[in-house]
N, C-alpha and C positions, 0 to 999 in steps of 0.2 A: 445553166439550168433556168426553167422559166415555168410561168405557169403550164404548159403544156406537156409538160415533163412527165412519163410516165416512170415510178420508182418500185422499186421490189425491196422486199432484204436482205440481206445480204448473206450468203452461204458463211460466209466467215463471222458472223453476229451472231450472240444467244440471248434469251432473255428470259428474266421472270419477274413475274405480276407480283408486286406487293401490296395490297393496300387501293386499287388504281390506279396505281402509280406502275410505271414499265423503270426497271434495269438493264440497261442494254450492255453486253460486254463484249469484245472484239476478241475474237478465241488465238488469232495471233499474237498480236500488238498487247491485250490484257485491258484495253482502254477501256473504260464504264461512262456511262452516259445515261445523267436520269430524267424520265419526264414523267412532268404530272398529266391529269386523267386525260387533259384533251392530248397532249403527244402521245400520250398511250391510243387514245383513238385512232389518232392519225396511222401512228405504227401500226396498228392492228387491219386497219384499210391497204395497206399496202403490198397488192397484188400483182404490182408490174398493169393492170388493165386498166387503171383510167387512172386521169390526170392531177394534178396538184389541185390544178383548178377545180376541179370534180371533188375531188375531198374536201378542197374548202368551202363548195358549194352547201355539201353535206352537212357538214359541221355549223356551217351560219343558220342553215335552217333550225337543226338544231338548237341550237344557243341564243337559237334570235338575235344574232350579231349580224351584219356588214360582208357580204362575201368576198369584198375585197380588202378588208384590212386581215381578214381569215387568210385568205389568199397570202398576204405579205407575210404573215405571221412565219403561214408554215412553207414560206420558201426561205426562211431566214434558218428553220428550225432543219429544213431538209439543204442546205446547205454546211451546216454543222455536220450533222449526219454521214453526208457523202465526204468529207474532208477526214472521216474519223472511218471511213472504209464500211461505215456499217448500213448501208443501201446502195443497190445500183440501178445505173437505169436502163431502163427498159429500150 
């Protein structure tokens, strides 16, 4: 996986909004996985149509942060993610 990595969710992931915060649960496995507001962003971007890079783009402007440490953040975070069955790529 890389920045150019386009991600979807996963048919086999549910989730619900607490607070800002995403609960993500794996409807096989039962595994849960929580983030706060900005992975909830992230999740919520995730169309399968544009890139890591593209979403980190998004989010730095946003945040007024660094797009590339955005970038690193959420390939660490979308690395979890895919390990745990609950994104795929595109």
């Amino acid at each position: 996986m890389d920045a150019n990595t386009k991600l979807k969710r996963s048919t086999n992931a549910t989730f619900q909004i607490v607070a800002e915060e995403a609960i993500l649960i794996h409807l096989n496995s039962g595994i849960y996985f929580s983030l706060n507001k900005v992975g909830t962003e992230f999740w919520n971007m995730l169309d399968g149509e544009q890139t890591i890079a593209q979403h980190a783009a998004t989010l730095a402007k946003k945040y007024e942060v660094d797009a590339a440490m955005v970038t690193s953040d959420l390939l660490e975070l979308a690395g979890k993610m895919a390990k745990d069955d609950l994104v795929d790529s595109v």
